[in-house]
BALOBA-1460 file (C-alpha; in Angstrom, 3 decimals):
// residues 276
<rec num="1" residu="x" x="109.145" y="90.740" z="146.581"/>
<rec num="2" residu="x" x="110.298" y="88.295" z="148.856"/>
<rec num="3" residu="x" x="109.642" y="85.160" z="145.820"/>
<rec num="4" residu="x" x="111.767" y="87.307" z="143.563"/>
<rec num="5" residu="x" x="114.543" y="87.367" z="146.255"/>
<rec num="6" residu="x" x="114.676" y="83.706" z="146.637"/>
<rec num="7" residu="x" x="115.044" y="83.116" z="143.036"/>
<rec num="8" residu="x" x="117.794" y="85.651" z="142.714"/>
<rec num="9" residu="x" x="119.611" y="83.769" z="145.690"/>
<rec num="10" residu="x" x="118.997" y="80.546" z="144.496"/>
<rec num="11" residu="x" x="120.299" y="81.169" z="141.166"/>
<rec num="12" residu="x" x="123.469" y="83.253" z="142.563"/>
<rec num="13" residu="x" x="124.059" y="79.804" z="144.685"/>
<rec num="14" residu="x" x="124.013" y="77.662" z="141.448"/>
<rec num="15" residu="x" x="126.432" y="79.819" z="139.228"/>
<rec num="16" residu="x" x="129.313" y="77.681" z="140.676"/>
<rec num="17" residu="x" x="127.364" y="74.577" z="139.672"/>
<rec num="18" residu="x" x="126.119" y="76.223" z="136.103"/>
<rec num="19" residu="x" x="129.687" y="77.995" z="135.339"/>
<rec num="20" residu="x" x="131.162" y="74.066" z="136.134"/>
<rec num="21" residu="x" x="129.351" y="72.725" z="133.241"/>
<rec num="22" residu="x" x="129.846" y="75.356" z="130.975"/>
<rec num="23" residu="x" x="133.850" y="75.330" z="131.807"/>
<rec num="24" residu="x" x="133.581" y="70.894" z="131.047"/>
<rec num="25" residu="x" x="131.436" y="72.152" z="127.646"/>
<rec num="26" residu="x" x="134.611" y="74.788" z="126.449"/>
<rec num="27" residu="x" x="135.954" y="71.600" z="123.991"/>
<rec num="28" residu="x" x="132.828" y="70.631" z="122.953"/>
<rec num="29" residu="x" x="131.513" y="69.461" z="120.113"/>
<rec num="30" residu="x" x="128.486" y="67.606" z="120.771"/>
<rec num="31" residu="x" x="125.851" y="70.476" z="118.947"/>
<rec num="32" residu="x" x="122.530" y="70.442" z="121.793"/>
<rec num="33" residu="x" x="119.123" y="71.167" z="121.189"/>
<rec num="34" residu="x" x="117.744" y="74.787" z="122.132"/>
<rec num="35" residu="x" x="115.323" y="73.056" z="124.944"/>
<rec num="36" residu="x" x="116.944" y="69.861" z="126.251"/>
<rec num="37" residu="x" x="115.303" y="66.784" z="126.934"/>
<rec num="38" residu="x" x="117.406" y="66.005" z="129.873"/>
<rec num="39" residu="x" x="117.220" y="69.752" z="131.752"/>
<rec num="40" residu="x" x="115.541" y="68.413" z="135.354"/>
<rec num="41" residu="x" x="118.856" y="65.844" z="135.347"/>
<rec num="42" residu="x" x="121.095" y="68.787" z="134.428"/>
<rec num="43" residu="x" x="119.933" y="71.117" z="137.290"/>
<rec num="44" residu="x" x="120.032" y="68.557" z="139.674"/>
<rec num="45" residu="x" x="123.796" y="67.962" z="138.944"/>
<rec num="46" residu="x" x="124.512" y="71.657" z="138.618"/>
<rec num="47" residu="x" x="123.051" y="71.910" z="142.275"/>
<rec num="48" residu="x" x="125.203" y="68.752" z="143.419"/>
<rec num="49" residu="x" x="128.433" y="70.380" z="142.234"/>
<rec num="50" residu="x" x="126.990" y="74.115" z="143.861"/>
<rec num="51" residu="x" x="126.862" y="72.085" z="147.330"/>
<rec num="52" residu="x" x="130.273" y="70.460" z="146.958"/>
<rec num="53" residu="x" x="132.044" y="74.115" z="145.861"/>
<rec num="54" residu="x" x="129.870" y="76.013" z="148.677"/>
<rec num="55" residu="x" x="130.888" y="73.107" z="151.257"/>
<rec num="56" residu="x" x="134.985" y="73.368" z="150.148"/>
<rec num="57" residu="x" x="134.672" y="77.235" z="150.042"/>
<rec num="58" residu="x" x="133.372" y="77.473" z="153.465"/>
<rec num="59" residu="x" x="135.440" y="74.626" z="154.759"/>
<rec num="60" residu="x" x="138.808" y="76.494" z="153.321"/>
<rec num="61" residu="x" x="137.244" y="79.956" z="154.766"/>
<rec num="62" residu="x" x="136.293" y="78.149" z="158.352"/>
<rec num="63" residu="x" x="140.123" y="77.624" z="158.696"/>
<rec num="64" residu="x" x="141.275" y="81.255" z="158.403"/>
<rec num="65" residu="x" x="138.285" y="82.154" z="160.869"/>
<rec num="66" residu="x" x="135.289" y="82.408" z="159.145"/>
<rec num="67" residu="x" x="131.485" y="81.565" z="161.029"/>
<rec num="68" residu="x" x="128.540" y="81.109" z="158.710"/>
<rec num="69" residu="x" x="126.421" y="81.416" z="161.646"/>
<rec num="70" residu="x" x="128.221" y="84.686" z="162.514"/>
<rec num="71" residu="x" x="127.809" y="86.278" z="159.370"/>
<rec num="72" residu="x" x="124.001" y="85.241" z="158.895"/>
<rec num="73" residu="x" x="122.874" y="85.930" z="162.608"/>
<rec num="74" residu="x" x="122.295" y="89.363" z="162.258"/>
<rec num="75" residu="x" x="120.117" y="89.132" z="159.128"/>
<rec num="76" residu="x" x="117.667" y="85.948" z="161.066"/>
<rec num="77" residu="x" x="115.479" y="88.489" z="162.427"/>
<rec num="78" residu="x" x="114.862" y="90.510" z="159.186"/>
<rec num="79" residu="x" x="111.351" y="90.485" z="159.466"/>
<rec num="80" residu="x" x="110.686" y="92.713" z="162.602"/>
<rec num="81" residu="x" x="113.727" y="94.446" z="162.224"/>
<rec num="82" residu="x" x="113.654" y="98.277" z="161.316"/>
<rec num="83" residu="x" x="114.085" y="98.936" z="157.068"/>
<rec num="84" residu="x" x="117.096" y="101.234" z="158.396"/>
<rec num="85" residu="x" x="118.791" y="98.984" z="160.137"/>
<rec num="86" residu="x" x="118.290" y="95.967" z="158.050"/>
<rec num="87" residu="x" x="119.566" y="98.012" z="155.156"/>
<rec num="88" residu="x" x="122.886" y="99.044" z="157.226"/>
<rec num="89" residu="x" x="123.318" y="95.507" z="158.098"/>
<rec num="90" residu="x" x="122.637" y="93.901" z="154.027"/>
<rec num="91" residu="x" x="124.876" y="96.898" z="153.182"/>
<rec num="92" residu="x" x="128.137" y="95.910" z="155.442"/>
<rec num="93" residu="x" x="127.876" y="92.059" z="153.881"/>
<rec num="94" residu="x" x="127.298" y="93.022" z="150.480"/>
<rec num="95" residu="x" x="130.605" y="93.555" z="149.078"/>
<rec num="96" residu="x" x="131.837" y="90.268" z="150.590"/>
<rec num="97" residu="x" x="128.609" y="87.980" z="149.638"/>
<rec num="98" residu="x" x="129.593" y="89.317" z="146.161"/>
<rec num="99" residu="x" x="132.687" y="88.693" z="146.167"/>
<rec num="100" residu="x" x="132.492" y="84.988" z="147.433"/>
<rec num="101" residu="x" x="129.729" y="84.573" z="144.831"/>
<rec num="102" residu="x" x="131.962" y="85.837" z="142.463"/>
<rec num="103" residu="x" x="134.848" y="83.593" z="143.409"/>
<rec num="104" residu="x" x="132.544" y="80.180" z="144.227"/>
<rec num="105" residu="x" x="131.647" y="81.277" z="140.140"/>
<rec num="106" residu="x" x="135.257" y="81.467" z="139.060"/>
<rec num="107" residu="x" x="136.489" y="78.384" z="140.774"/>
<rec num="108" residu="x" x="133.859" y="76.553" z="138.983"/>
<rec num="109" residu="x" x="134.192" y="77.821" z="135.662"/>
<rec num="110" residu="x" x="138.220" y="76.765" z="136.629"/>
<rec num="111" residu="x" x="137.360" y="73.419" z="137.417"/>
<rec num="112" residu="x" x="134.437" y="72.607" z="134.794"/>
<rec num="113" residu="x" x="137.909" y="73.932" z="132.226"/>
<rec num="114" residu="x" x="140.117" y="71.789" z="134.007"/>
<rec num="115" residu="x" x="137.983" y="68.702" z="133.571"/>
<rec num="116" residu="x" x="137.593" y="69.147" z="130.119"/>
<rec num="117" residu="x" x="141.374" y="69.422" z="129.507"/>
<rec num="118" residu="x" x="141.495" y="65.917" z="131.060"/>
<rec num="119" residu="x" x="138.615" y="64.905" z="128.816"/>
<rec num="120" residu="x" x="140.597" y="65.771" z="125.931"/>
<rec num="121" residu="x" x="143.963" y="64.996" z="126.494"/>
<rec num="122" residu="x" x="144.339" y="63.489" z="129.957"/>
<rec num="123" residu="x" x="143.026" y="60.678" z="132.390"/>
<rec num="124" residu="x" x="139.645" y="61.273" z="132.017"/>
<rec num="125" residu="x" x="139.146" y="60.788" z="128.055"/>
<rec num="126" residu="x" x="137.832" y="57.466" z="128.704"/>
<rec num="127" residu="x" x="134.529" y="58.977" z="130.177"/>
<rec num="128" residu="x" x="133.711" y="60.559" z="127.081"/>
<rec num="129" residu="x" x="131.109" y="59.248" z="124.959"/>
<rec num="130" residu="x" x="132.618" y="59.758" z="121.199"/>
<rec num="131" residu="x" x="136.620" y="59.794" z="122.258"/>
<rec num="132" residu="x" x="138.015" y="59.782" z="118.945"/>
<rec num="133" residu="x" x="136.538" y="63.185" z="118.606"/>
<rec num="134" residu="x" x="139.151" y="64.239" z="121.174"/>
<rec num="135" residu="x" x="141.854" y="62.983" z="118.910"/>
<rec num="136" residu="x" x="141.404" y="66.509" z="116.752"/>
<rec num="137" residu="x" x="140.486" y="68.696" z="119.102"/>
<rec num="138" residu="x" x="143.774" y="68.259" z="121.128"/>
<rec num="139" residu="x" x="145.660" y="68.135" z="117.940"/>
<rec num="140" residu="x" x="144.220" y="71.365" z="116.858"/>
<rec num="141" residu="x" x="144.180" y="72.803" z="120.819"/>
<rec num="142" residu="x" x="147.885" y="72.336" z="120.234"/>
<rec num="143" residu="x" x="148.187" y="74.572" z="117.295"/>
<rec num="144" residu="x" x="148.504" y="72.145" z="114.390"/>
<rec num="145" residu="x" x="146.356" y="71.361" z="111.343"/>
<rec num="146" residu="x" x="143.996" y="68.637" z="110.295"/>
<rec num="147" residu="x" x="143.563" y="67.966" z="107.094"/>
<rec num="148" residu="x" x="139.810" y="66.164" z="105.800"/>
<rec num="149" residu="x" x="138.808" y="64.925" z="102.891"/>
<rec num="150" residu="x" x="135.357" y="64.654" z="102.774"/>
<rec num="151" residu="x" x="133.588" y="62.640" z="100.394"/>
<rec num="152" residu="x" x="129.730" y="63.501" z="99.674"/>
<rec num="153" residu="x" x="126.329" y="62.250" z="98.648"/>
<rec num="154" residu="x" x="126.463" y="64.287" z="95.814"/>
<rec num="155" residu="x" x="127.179" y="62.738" z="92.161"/>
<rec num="156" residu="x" x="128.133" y="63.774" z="88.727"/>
<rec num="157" residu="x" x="127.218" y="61.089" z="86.305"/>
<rec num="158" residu="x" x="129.960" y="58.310" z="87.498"/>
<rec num="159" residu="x" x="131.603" y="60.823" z="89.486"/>
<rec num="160" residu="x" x="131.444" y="61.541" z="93.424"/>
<rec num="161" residu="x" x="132.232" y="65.400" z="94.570"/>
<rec num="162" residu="x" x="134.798" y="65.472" z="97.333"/>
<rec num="163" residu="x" x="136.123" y="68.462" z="99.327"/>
<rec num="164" residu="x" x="139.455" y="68.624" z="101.022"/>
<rec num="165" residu="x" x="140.458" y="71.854" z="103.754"/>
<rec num="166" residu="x" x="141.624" y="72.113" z="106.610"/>
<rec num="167" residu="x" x="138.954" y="71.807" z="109.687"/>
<rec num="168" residu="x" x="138.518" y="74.767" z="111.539"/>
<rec num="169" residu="x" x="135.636" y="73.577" z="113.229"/>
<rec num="170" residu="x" x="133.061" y="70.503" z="113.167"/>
<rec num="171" residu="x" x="129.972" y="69.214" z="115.693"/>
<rec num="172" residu="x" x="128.558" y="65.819" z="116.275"/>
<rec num="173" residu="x" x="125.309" y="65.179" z="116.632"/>
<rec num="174" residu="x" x="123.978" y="63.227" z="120.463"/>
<rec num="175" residu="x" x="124.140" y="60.282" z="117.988"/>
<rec num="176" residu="x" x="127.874" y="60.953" z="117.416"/>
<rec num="177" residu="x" x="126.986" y="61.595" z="113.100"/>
<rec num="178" residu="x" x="128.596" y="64.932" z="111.791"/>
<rec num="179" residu="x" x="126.057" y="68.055" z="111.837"/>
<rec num="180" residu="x" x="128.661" y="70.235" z="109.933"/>
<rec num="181" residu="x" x="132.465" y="70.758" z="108.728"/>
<rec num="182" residu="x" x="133.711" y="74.156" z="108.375"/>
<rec num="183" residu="x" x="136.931" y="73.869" z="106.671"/>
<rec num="184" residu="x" x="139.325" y="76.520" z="105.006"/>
<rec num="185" residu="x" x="141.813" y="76.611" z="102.279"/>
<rec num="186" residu="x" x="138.634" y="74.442" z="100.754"/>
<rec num="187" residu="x" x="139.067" y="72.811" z="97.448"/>
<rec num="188" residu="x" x="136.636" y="70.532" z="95.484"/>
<rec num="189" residu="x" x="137.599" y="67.360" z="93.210"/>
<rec num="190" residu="x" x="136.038" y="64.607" z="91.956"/>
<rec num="191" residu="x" x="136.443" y="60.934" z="92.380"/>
<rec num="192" residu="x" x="135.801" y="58.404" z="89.568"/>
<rec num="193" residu="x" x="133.661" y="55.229" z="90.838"/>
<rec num="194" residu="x" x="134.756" y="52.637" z="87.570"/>
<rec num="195" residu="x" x="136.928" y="49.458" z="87.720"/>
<rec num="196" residu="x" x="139.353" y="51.460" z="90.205"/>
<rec num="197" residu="x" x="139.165" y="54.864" z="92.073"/>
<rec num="198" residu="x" x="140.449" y="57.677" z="89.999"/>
<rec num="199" residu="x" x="140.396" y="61.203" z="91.432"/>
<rec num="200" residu="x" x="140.364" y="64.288" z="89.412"/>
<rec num="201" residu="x" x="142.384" y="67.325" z="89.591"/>
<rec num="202" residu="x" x="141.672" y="69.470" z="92.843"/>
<rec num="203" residu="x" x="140.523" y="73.139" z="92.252"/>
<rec num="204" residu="x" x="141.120" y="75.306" z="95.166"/>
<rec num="205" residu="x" x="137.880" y="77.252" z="96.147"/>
<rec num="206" residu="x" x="137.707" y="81.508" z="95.978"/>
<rec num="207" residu="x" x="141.525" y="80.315" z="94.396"/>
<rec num="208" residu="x" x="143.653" y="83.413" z="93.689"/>
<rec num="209" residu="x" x="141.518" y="85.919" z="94.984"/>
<rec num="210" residu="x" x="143.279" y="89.556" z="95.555"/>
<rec num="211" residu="x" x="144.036" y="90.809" z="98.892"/>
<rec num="212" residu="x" x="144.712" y="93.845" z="100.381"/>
<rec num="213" residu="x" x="147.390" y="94.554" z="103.117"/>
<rec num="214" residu="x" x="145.957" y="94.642" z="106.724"/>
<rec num="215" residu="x" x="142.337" y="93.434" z="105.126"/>
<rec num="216" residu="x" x="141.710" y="89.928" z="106.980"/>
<rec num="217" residu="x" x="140.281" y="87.336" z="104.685"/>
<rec num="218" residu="x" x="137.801" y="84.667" z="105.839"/>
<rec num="219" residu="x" x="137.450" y="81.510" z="103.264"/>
<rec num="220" residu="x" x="134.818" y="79.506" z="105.621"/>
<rec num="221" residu="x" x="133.427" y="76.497" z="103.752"/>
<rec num="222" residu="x" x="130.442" y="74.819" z="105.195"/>
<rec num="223" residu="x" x="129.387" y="71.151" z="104.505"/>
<rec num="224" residu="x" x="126.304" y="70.169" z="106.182"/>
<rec num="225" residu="x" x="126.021" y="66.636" z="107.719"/>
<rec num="226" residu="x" x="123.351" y="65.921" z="105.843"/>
<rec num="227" residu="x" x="125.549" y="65.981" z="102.102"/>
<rec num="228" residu="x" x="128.589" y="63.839" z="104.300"/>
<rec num="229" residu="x" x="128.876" y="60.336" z="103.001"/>
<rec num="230" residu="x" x="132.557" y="59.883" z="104.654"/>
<rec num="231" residu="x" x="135.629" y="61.663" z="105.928"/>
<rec num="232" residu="x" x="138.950" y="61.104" z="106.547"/>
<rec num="233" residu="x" x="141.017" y="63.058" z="108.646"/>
<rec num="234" residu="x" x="144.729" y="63.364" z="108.129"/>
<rec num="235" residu="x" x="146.790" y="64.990" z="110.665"/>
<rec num="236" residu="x" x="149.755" y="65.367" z="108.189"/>
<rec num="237" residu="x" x="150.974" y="69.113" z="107.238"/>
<rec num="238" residu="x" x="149.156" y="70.945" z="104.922"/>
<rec num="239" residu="x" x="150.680" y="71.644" z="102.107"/>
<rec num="240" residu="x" x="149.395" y="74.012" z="99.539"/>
<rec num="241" residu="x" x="150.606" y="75.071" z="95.848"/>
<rec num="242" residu="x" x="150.993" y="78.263" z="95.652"/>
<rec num="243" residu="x" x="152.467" y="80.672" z="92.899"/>
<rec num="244" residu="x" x="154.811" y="82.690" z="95.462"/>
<rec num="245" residu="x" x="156.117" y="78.539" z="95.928"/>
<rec num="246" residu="x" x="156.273" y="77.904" z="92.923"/>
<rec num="247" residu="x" x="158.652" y="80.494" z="91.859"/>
<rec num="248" residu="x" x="160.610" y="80.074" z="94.950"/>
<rec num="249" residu="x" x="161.345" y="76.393" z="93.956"/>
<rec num="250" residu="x" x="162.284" y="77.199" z="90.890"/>
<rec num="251" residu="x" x="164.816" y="79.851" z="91.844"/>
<rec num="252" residu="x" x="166.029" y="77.213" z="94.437"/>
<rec num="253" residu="x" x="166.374" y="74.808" z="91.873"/>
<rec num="254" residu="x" x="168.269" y="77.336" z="88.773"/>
<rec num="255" residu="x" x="170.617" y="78.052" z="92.379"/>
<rec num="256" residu="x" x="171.500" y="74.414" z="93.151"/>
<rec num="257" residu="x" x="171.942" y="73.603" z="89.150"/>
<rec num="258" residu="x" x="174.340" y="76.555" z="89.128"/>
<rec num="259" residu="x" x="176.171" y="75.548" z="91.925"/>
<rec num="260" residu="x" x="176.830" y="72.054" z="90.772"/>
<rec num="261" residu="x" x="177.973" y="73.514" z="87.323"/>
<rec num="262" residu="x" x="180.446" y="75.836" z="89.037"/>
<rec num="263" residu="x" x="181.645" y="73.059" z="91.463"/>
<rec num="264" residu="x" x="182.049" y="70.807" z="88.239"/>
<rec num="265" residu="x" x="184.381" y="73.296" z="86.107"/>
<rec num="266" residu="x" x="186.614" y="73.578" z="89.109"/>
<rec num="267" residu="x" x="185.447" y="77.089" z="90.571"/>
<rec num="268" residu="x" x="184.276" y="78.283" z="93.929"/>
<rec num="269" residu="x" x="180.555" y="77.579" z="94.548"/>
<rec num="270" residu="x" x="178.386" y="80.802" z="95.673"/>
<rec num="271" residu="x" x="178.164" y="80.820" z="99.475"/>
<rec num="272" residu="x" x="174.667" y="82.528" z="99.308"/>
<rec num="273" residu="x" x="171.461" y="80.627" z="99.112"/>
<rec num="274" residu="x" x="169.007" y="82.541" z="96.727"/>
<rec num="275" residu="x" x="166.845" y="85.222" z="98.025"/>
<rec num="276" residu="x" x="163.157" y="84.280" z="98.774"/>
């Protein structure tokens, strides 16, 4: 009993450590390996960051009146101490060993978050190993869109398949190579390898199908790595032909040909832009 009670209190003293890392890993996108090759160099620098958090926490707590040696004294002589008594004592430090635990946990997870923020958009980018990586992930952290165009491995006669979405989500290898794109609004094209590059017309993927009111529709594209011969990302707008735009252009247009007719014979020019 007592082994499994030092293994539940070691680990409860490393979630500050273990929540750290996972907080730096929330903009990741470095795909890891089930069991890592590297684990006994993780642990040790989850327990390093444990002892610094656990050393703050107590120093911060020390100030407002809190004694470690207090708080543990009554527990040191557990062993010949009545089950009754021990129990009342564990009992009446419970609810506060939980709830530092549970704040040590939280400030960790804060920090770890915190850290990663600078990693992508702040001082600390030039730590990271792959930093251009960064470049999209803050772009799309900030709500916009990247466009890629992803040319494949994949042929037709003289002819090289391309794909072009928007990225809603991508991982690197440890080596920094693409393991997958997931893009959406997806369309495929071709591009024509003869004296010049030619590109064909783009057909949008799962184009035009129906939708229902209040029905969400998911139009995930996956590319593995594997079929990637080059992308480019483009953090223009995307921009997207559409027949709703289409007809809304043209009624612009009829409007502002109407209006210059009127404003040529003399007359008053509508006031009203056309209705959408």
């Amino acid at each position: 009993m007592s082994v499994a009670w030092t293994t539940v209190t070691i680990i409860a003293l490393l979630l500050p450590g273990i929540l750290f890392f996972n907080g730096v890993a929330t903009y990741d996108r470095l795909s890891r390996e089930i069991i890592r090759s590297n684990v006994i160099g993780e642990v040790a620098l989850a327990i390093i960051v444990a002892l610094i958090i656990h050393t703050l926490s107590i120093v911060i707590l020390s100030s407002f009146g809190f004694r470690l040696t207090g708080y543990l004294e009554p527990l040191a002589d557990y062993a010949s101490m009545p089950q009754s008594e021990l129990l009342t004592r564990v009992g009446q430090r419970l609810l506060p060993t939980v709830c530092y635990l549970l704040g040590t946990a939280f400030f960790g997870f804060v920090a770890g978050t915190l850290v990663a923020i600078g990693i992508v958009s702040g001082p600390f980018r030039r730590f990271a190993m792959h930093k251009w990586v960064y470049d999209i992930i803050d772009y799309d952290r900030k709500g916009r869109i990247v466009t890629a165009y992803i040319m494949t491995t994949m042929t037709e006669g003289n002819k090289v398949i391309m794909y072009k979405g928007r990225v809603q989500e991508f991982f690197l290898s440890p080596d920094g190579k693409l393991s997958y794109v997931v893009l959406k609004n997806c369309a495929k094209y071709c591009m024509k390898i003869e004296e010049g590059l030619e590109t064909t017309k783009q057909q949008e993927i799962l184009g035009g199908r129906p939708t229902f009111i209040g029905q969400a529709v998911w139009d995930y594209f996956v590319i593995d790595g594997s079929k990637i011969a080059n992308v480019l990302f483009d953090s223009s707008p995307e921009i997207r032909e559409t027949s709703e735009g289409e007809e809304a252009l043209r009624r612009a247009l009829e409007w502002l040909l109407e209006r210059a007719r009127t404003a040529g014979s003399g007359g008053s020019a509508s006031p009203g832009a056309p209705g959408r």
